[in-house]
PDB file of N, CA, C and O in Angstrom:
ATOM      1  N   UNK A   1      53.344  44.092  29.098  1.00  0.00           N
ATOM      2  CA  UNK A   1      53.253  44.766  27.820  1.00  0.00           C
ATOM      3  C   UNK A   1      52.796  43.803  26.723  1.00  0.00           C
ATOM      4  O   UNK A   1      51.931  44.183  25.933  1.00  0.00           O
ATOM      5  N   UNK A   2      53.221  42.816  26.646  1.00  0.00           N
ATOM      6  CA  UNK A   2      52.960  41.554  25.538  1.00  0.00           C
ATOM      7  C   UNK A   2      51.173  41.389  25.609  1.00  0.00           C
ATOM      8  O   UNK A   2      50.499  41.068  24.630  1.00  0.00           O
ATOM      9  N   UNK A   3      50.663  41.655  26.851  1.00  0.00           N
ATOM     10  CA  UNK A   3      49.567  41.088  27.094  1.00  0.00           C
ATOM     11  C   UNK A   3      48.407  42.406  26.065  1.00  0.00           C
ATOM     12  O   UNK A   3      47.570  42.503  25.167  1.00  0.00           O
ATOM     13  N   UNK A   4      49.008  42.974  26.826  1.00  0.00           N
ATOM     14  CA  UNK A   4      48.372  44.540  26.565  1.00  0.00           C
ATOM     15  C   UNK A   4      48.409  44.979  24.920  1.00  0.00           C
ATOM     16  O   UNK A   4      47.689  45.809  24.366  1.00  0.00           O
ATOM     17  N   UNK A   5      49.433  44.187  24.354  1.00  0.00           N
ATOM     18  CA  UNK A   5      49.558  44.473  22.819  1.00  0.00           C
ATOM     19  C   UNK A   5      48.820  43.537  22.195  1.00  0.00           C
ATOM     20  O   UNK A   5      48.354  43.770  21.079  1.00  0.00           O
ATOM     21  N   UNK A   6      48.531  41.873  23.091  1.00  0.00           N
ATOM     22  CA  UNK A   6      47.609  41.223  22.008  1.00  0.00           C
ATOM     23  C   UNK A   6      45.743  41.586  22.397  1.00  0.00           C
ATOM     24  O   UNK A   6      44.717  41.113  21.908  1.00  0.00           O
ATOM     25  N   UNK A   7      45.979  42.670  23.529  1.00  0.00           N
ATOM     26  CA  UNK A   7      45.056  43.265  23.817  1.00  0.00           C
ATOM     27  C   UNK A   7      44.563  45.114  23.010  1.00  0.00           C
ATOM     28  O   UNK A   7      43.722  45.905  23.437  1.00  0.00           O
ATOM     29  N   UNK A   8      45.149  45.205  22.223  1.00  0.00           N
ATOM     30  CA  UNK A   8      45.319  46.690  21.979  1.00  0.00           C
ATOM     31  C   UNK A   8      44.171  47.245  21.759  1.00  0.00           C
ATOM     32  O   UNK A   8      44.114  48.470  21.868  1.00  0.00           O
ATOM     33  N   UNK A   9      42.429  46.160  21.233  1.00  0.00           N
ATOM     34  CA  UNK A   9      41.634  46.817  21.276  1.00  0.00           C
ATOM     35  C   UNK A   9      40.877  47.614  22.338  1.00  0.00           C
ATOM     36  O   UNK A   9      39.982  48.451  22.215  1.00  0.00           O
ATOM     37  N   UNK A  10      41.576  47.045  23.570  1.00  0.00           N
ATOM     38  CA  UNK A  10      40.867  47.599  25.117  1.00  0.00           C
ATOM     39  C   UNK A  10      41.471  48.969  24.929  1.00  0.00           C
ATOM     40  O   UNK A  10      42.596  49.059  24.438  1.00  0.00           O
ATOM     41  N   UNK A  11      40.742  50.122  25.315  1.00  0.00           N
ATOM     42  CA  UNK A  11      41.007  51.408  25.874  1.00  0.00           C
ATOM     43  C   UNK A  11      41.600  51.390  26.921  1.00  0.00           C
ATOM     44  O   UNK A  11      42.549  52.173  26.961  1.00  0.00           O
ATOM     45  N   UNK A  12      41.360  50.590  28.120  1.00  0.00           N
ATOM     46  CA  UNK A  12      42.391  50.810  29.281  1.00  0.00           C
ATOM     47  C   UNK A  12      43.889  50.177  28.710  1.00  0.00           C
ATOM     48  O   UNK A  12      44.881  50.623  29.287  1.00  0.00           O
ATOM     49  N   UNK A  13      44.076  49.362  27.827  1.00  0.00           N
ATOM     50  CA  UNK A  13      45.722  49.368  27.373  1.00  0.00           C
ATOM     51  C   UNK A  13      46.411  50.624  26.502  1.00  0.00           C
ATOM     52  O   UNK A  13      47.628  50.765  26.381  1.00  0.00           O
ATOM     53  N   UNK A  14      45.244  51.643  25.831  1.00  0.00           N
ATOM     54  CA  UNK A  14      46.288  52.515  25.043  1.00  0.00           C
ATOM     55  C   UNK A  14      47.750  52.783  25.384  1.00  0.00           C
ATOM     56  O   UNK A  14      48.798  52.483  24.813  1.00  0.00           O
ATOM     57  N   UNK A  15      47.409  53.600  26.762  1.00  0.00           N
ATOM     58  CA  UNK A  15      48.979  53.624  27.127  1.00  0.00           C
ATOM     59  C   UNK A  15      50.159  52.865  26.989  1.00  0.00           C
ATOM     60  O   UNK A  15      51.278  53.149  26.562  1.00  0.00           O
ATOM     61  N   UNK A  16      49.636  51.791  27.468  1.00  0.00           N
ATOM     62  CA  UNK A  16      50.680  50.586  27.509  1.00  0.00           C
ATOM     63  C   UNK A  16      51.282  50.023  26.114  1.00  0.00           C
ATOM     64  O   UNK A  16      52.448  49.632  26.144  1.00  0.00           O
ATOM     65  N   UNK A  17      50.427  49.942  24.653  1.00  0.00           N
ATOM     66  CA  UNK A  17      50.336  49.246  24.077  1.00  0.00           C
ATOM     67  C   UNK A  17      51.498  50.738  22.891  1.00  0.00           C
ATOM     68  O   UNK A  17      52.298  50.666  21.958  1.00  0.00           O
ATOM     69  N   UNK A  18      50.944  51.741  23.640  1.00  0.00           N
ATOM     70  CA  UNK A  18      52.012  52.884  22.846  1.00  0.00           C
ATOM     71  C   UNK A  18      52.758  52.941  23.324  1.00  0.00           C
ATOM     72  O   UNK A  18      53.660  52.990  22.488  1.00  0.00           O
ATOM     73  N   UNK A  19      53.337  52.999  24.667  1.00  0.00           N
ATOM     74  CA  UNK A  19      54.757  52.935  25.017  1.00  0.00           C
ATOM     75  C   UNK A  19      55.578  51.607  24.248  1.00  0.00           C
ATOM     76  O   UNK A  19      56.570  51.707  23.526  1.00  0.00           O
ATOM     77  N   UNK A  20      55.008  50.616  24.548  1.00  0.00           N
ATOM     78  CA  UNK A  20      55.624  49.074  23.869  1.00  0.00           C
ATOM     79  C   UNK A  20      55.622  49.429  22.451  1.00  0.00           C
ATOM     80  O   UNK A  20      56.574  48.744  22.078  1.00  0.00           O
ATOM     81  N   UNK A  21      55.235  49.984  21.490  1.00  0.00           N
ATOM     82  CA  UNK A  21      55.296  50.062  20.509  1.00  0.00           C
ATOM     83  C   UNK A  21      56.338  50.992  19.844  1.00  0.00           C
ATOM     84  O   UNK A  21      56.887  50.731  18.774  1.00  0.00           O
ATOM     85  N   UNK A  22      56.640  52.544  20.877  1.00  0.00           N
ATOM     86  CA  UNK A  22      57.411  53.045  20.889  1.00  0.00           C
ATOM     87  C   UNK A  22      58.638  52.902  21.271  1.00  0.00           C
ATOM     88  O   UNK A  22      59.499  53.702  20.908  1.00  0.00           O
ATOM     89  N   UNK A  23      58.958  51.673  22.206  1.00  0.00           N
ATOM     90  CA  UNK A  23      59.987  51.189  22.933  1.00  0.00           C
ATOM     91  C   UNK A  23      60.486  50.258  21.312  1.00  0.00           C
ATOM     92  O   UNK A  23      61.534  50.189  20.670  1.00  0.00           O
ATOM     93  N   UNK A  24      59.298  49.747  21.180  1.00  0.00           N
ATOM     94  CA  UNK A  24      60.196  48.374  19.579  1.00  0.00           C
ATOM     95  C   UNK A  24      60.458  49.597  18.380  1.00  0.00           C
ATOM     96  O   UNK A  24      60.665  49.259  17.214  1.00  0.00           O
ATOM     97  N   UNK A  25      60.428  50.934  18.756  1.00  0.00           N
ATOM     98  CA  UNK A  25      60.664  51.457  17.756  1.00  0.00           C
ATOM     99  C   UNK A  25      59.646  51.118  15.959  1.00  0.00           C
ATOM    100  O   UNK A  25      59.871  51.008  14.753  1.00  0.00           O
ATOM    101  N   UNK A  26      58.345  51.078  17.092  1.00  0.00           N
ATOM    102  CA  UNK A  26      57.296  51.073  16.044  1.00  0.00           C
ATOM    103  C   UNK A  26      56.382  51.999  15.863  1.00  0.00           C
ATOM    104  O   UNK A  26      55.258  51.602  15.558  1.00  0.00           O
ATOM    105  N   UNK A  27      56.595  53.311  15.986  1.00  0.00           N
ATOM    106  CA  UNK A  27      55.638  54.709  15.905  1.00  0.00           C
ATOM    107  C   UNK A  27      55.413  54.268  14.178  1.00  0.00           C
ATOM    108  O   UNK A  27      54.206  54.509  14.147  1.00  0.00           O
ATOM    109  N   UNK A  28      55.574  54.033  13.467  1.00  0.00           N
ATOM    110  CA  UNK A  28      54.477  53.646  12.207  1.00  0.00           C
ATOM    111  C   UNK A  28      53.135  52.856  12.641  1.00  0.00           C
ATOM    112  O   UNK A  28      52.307  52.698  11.744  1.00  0.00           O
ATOM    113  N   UNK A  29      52.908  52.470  13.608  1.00  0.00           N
ATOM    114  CA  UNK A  29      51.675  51.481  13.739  1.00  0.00           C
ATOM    115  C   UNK A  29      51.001  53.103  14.881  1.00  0.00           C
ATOM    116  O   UNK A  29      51.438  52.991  16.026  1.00  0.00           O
ATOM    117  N   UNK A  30      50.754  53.461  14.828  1.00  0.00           N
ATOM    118  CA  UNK A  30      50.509  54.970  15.923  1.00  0.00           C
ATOM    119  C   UNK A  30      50.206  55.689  14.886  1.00  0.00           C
ATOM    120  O   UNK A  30      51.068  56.170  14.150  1.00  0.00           O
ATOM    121  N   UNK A  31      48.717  55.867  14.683  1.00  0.00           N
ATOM    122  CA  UNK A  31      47.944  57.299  13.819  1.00  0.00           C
ATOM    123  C   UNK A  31      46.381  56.519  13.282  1.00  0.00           C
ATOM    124  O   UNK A  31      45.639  55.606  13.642  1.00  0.00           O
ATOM    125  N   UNK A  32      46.464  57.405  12.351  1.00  0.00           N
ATOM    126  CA  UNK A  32      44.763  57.518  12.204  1.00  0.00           C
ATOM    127  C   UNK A  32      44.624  56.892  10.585  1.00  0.00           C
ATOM    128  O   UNK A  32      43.683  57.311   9.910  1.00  0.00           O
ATOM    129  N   UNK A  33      45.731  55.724   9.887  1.00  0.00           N
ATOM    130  CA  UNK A  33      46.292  55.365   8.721  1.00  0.00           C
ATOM    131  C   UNK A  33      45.044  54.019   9.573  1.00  0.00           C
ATOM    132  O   UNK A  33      44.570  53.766  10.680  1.00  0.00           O
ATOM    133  N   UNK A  34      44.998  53.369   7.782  1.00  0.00           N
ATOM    134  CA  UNK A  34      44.347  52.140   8.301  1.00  0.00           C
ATOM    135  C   UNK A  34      45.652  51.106   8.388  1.00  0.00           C
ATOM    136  O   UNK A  34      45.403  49.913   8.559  1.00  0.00           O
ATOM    137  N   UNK A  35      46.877  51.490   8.287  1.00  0.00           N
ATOM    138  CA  UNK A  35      47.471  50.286   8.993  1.00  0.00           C
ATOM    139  C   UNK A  35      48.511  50.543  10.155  1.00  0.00           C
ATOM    140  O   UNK A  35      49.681  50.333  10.475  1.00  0.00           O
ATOM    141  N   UNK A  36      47.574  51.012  10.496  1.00  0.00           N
ATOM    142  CA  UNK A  36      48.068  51.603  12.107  1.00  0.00           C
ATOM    143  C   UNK A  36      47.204  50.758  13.116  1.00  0.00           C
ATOM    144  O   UNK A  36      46.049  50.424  12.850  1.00  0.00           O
ATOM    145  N   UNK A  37      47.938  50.388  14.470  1.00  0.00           N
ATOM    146  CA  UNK A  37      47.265  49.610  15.490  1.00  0.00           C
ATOM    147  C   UNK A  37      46.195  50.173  16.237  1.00  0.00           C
ATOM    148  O   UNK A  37      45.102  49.643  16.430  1.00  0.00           O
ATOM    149  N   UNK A  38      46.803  51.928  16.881  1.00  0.00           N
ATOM    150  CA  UNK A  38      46.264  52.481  17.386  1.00  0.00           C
ATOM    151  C   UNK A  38      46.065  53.975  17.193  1.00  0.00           C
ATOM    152  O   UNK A  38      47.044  54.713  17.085  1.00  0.00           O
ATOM    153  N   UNK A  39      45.218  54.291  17.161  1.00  0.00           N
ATOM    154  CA  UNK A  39      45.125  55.986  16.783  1.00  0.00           C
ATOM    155  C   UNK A  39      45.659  56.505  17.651  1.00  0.00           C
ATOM    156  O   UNK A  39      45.856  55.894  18.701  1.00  0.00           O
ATOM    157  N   UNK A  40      46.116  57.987  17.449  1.00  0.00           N
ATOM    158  CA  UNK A  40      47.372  59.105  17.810  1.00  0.00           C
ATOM    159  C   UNK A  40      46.928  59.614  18.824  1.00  0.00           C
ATOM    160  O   UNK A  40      47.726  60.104  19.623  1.00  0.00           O
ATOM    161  N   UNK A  41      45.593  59.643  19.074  1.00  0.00           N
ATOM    162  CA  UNK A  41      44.914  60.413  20.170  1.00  0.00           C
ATOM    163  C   UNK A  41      43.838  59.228  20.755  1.00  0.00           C
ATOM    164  O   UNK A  41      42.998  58.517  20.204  1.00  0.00           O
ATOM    165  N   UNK A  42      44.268  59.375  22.052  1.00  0.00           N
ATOM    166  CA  UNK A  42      44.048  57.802  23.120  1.00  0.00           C
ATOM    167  C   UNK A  42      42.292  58.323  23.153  1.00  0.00           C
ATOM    168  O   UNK A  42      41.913  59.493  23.198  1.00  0.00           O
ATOM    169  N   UNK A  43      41.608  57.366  23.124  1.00  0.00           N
ATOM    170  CA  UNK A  43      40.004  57.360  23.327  1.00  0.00           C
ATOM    171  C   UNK A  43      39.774  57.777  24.767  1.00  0.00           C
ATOM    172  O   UNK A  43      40.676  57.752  25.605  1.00  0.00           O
ATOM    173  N   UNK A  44      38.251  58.247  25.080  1.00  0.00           N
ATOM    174  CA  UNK A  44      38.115  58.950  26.435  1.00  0.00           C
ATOM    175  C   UNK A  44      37.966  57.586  27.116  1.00  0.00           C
ATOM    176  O   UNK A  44      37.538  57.416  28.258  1.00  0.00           O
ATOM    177  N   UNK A  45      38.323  56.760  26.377  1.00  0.00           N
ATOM    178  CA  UNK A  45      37.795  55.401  27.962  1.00  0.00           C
ATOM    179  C   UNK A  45      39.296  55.643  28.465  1.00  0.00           C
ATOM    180  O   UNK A  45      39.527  56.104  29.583  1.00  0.00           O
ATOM    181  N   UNK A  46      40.139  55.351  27.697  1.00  0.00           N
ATOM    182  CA  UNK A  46      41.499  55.432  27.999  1.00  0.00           C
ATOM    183  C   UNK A  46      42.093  56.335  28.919  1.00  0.00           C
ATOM    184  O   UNK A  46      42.872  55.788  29.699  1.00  0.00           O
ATOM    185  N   UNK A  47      41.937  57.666  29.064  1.00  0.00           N
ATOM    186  CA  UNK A  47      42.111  59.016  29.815  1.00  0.00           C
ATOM    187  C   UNK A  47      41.328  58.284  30.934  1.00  0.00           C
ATOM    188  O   UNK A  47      41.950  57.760  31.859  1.00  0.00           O
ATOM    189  N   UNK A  48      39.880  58.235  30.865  1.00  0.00           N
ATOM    190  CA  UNK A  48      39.449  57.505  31.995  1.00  0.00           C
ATOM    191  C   UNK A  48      39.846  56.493  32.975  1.00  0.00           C
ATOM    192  O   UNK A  48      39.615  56.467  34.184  1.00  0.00           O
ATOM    193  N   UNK A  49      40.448  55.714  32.282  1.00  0.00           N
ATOM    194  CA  UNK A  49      40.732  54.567  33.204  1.00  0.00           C
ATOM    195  C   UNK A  49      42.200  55.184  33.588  1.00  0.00           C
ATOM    196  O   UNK A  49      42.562  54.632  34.627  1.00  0.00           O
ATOM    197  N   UNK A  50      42.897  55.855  33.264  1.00  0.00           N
ATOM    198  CA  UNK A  50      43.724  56.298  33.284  1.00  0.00           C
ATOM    199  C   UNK A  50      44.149  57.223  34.720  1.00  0.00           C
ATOM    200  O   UNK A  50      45.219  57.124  35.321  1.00  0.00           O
ATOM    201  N   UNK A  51      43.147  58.018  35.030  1.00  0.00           N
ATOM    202  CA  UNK A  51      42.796  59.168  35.774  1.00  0.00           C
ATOM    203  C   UNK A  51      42.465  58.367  36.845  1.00  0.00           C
ATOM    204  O   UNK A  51      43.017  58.622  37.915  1.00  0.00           O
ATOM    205  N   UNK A  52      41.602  57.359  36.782  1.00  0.00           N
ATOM    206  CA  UNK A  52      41.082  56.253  37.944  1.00  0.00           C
ATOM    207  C   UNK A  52      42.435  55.434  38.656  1.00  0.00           C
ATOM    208  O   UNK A  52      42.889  55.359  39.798  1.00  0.00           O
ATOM    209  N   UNK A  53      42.734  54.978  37.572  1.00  0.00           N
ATOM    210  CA  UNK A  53      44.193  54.306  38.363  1.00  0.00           C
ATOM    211  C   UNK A  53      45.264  55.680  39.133  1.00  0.00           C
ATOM    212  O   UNK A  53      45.548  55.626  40.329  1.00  0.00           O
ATOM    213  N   UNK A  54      45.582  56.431  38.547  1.00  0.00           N
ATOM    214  CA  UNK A  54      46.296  57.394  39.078  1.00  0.00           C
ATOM    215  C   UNK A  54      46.214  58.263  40.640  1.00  0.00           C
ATOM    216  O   UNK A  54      47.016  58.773  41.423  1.00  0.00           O
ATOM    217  N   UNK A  55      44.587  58.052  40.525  1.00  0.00           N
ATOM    218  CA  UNK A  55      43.552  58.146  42.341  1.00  0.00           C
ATOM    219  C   UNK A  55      43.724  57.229  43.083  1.00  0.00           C
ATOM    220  O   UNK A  55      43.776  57.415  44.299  1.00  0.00           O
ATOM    221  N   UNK A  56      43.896  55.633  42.354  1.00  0.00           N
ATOM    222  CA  UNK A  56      44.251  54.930  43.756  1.00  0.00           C
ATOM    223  C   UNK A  56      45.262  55.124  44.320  1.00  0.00           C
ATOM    224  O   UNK A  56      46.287  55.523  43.766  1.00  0.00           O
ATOM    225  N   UNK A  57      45.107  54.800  45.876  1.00  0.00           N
ATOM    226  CA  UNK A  57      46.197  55.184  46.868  1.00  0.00           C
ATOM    227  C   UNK A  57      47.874  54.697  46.782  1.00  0.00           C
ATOM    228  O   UNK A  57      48.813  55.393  47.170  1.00  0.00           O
ATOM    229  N   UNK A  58      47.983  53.315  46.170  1.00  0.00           N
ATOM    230  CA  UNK A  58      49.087  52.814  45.590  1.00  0.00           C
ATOM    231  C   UNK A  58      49.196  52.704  44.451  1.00  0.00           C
ATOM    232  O   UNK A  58      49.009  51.667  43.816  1.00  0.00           O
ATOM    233  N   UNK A  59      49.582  53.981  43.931  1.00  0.00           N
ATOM    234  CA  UNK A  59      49.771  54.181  42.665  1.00  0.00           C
ATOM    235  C   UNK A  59      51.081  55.087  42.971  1.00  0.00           C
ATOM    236  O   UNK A  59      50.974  55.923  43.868  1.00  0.00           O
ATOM    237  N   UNK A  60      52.228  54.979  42.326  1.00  0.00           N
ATOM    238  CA  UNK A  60      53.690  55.621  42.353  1.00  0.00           C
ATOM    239  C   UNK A  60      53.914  55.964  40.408  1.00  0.00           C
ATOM    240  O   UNK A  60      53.642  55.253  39.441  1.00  0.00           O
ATOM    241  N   UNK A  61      54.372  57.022  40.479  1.00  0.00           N
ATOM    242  CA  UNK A  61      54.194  57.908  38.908  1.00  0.00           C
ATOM    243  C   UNK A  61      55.519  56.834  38.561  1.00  0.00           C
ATOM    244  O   UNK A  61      56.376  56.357  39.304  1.00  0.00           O
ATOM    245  N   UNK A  62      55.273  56.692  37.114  1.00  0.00           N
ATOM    246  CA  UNK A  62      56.302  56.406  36.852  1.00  0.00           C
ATOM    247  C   UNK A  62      57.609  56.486  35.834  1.00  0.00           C
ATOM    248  O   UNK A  62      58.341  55.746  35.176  1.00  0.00           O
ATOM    249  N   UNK A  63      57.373  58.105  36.202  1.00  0.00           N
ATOM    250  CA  UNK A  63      57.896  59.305  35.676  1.00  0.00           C
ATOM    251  C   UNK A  63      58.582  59.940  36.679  1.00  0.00           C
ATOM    252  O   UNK A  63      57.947  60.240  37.691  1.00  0.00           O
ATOM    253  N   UNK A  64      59.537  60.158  36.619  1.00  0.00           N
ATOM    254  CA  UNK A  64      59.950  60.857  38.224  1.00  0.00           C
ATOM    255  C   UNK A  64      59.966  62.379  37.753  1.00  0.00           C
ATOM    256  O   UNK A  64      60.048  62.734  36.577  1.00  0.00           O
ATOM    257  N   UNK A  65      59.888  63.102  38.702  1.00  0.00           N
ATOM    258  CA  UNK A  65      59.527  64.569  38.521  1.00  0.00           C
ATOM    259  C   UNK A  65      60.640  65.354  38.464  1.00  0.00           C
ATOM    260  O   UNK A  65      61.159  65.406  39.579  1.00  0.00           O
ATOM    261  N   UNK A  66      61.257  66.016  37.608  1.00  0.00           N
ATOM    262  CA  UNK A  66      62.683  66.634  37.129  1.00  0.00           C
ATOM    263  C   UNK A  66      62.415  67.976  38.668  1.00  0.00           C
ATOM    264  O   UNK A  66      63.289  68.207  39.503  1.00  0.00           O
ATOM    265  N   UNK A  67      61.588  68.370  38.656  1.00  0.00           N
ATOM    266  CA  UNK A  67      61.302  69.842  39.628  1.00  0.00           C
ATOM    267  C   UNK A  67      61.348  69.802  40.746  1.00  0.00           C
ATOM    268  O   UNK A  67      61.624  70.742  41.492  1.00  0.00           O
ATOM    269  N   UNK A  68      60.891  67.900  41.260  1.00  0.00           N
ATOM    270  CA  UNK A  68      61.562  67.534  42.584  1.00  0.00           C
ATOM    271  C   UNK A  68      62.911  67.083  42.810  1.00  0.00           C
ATOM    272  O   UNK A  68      63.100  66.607  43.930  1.00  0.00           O
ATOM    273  N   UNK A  69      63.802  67.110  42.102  1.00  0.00           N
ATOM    274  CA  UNK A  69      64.996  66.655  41.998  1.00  0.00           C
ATOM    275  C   UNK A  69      65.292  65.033  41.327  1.00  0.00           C
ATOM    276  O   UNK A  69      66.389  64.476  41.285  1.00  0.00           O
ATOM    277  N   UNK A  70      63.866  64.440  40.790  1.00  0.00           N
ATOM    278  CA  UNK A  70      64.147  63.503  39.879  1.00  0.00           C
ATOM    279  C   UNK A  70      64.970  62.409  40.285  1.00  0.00           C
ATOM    280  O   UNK A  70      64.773  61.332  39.721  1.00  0.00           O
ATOM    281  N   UNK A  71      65.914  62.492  41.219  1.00  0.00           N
ATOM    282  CA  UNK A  71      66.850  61.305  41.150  1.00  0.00           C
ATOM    283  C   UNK A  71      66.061  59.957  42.299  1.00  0.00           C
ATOM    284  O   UNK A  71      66.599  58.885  42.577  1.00  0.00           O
ATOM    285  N   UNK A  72      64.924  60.355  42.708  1.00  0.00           N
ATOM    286  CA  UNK A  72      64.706  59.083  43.379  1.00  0.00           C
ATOM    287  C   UNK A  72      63.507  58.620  42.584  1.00  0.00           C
ATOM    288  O   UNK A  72      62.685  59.227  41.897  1.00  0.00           O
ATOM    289  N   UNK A  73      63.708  57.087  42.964  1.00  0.00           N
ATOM    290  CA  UNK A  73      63.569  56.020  42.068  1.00  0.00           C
ATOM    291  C   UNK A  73      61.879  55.693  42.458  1.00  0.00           C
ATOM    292  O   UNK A  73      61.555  55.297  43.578  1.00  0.00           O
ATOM    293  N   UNK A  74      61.228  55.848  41.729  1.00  0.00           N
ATOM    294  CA  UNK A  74      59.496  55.740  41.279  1.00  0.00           C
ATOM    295  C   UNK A  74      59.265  54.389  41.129  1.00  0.00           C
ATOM    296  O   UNK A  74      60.176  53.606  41.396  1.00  0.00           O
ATOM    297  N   UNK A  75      58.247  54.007  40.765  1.00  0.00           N
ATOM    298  CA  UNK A  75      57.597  52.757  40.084  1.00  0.00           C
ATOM    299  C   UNK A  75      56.284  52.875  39.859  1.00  0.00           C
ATOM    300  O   UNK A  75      55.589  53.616  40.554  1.00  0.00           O
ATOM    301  N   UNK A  76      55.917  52.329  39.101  1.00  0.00           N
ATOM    302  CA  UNK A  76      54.377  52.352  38.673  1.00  0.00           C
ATOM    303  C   UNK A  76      53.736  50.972  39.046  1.00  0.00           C
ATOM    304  O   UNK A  76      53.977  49.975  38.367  1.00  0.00           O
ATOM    305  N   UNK A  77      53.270  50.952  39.668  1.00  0.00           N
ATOM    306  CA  UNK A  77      51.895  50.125  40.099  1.00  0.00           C
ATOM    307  C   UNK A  77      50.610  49.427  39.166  1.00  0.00           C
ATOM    308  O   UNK A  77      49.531  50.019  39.117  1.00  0.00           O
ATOM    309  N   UNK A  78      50.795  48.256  38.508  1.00  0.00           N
ATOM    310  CA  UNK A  78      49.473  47.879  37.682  1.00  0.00           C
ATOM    311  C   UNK A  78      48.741  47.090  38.731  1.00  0.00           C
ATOM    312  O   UNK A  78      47.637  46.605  38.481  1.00  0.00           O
TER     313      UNK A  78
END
């Protein structure tokens, strides 16, 4: 995450760089303000690279799915 935040101009970090930001309890730096890090709505490179990683074969969500019964333990894959 550290890497990815002194990286925030890459599109393949949006994700990362908004969760970490949301985790420090920094949703003020998140919008379309000029003193905001990253805009509110992730760029299409971002979705892209996004969608690509999610196709490779070792990739584990890392979200667990409430509808499958949620209690087993996921990981996400960088």
């Amino acid at each position: 995450m550290q890497r990815a935040l002194m990286q925030f101009f890459k599109p393949e970090n949006y994700f990362t760089v908004r969760e970490a930001l949301i985790q420090a309890g920094r949703q003020d730096l998140i919008g379309n303000g000029c003193d905001c890090l990253i805009p509110a709505q992730p760029p299409r490179e971002a979705s892209a690279a996004r969608r690509r990683r999610v196709k490779e074969p070792d990739h584990y969500p890392a979200v667990p799915n409430p509808a499958k019964g949620g209690s087993r333990r996921t990981r996400a894959v960088w």
